[in-house]
C-alpha positions as CSV (number, residue, x, y, z in Angstrom):
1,X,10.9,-28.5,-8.8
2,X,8.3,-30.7,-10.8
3,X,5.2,-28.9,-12.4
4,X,2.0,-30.0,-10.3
5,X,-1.2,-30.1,-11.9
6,X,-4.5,-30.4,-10.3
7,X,-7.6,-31.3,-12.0
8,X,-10.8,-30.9,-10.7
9,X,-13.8,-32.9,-11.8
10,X,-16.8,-30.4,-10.8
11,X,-20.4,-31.7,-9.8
12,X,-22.8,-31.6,-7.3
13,X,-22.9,-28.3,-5.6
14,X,-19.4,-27.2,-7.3
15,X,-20.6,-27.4,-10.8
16,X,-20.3,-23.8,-11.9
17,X,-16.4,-23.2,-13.2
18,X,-16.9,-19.0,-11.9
19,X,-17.7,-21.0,-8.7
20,X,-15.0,-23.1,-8.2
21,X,-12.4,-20.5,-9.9
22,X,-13.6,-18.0,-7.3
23,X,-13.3,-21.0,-4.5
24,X,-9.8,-21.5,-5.8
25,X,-8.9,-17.9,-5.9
26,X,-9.9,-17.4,-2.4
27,X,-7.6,-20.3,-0.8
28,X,-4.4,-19.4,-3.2
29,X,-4.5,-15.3,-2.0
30,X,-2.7,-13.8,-0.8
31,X,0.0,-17.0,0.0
32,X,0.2,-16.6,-4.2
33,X,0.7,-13.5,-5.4
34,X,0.7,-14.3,-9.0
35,X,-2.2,-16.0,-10.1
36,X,-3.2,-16.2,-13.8
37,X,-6.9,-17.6,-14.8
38,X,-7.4,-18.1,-18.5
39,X,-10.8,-18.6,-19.9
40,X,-13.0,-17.0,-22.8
41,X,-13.8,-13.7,-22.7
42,X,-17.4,-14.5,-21.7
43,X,-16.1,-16.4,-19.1
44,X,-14.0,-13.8,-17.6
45,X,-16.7,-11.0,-17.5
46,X,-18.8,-13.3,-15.4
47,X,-15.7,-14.3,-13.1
48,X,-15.1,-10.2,-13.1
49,X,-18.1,-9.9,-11.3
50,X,-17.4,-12.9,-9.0
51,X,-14.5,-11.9,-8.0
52,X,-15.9,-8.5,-6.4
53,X,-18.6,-9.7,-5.2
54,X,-18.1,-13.4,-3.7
55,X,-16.9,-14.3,-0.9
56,X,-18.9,-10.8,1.0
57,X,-16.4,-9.2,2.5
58,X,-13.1,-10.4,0.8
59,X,-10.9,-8.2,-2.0
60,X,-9.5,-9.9,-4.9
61,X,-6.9,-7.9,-6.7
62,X,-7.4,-8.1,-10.2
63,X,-7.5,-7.1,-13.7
64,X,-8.1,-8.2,-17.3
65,X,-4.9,-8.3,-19.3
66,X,-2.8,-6.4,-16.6
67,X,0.8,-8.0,-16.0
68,X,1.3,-6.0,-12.7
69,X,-2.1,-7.6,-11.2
70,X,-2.0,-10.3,-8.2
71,X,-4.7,-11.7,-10.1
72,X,-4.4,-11.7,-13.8
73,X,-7.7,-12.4,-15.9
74,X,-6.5,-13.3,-19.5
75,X,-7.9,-15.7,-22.7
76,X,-4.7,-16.9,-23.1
77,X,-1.6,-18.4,-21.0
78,X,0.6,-16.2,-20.0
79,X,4.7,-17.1,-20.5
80,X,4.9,-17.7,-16.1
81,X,2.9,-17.4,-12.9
82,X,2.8,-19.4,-9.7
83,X,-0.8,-20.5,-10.3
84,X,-2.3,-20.9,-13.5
85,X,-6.1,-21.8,-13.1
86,X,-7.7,-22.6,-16.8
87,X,-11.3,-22.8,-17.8
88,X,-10.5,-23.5,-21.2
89,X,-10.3,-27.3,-21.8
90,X,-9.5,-26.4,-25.9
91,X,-7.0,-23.8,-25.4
92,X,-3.2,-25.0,-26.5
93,X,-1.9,-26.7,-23.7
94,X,0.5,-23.7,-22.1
95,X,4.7,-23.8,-22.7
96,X,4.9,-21.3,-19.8
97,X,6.7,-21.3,-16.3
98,X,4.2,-22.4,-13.8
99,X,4.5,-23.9,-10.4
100,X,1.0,-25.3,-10.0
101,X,-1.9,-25.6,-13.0
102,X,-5.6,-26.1,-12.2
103,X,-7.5,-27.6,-14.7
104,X,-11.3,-27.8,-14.2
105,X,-12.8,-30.4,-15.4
106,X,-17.1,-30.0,-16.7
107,X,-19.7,-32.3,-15.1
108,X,-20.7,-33.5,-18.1
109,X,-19.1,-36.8,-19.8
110,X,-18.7,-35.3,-23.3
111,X,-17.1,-32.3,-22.0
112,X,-14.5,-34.2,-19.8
113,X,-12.7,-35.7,-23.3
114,X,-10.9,-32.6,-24.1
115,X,-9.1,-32.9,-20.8
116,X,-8.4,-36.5,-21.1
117,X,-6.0,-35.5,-23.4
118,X,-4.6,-33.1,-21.5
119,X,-4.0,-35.3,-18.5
120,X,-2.2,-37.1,-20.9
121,X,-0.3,-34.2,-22.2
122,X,0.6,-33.2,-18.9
123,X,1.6,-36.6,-18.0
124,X,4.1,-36.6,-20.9
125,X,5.5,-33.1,-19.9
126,X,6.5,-35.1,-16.6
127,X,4.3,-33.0,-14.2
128,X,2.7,-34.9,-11.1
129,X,-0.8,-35.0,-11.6
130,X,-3.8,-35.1,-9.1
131,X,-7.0,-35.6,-9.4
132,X,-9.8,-34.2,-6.9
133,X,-13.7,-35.1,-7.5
134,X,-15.8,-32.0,-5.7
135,X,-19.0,-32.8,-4.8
């Protein structure tokens, strides 16, 4: 099975990264039951907090650096998971077992660069790559 990586261009009304990581979270659970999101630790205490309290009404299982968690909070890749969502456009591009990636990609143009090169990276690892603009 190829690798499929999805990277989404944020603006408009979906440029917060929590936001859209929290939007993603909610449409992979429970169908996925091993989702990893790496971002800085910053990051992750913010996303901590949006993940208990948005969407009202809906439980994410999580944790910070807990293997045994549906939804695993961690600064850095781990080796496998079914979804891997990063925030981190400068982190080493992961060597791990994925079956999807999400990359998010900033609003603004000189934040985009870093993950220019790693659609290129990607592309050279031979994973299909799409591209969604939200909006």
């Amino acid at each position: 099975m190829t690798l499929q990586v999805d990277f989404y261009q944020m603006g408009g009304r979906f440029a917060d990264p929590l936001t859209v990581t929290a939007l993603l979270v909610s449409k992979a659970w429970p169908q996925l039951d091993d989702i990893a999101v790496v971002a800085s630790k910053k990051q992750l205490d913010a996303l901590d907090e949006t993940l208990w309290s948005t969407p009202t009404g809906r439980f994410f299982p999580h944790a910070r650096d807990d293997d045994t968690a549906p939804i695993r909070l961690l600064t850095q890749a781990p080796s496998q998971a079914r979804l891997l969502i990063n925030l981190s456009p400068d982190a080493p591009l992961p060597a791990g077992d994925f079956e999807r990636v999400c990359e998010l990609v900033p609003a603004t143009e000189e934040a985009r660069e870093p993950l220019r090169a790693r659609w290129r990276a990607w592309q050279a690892r031979g994973a299909t790559l799409n591209h969604h603009a939200l909006k």
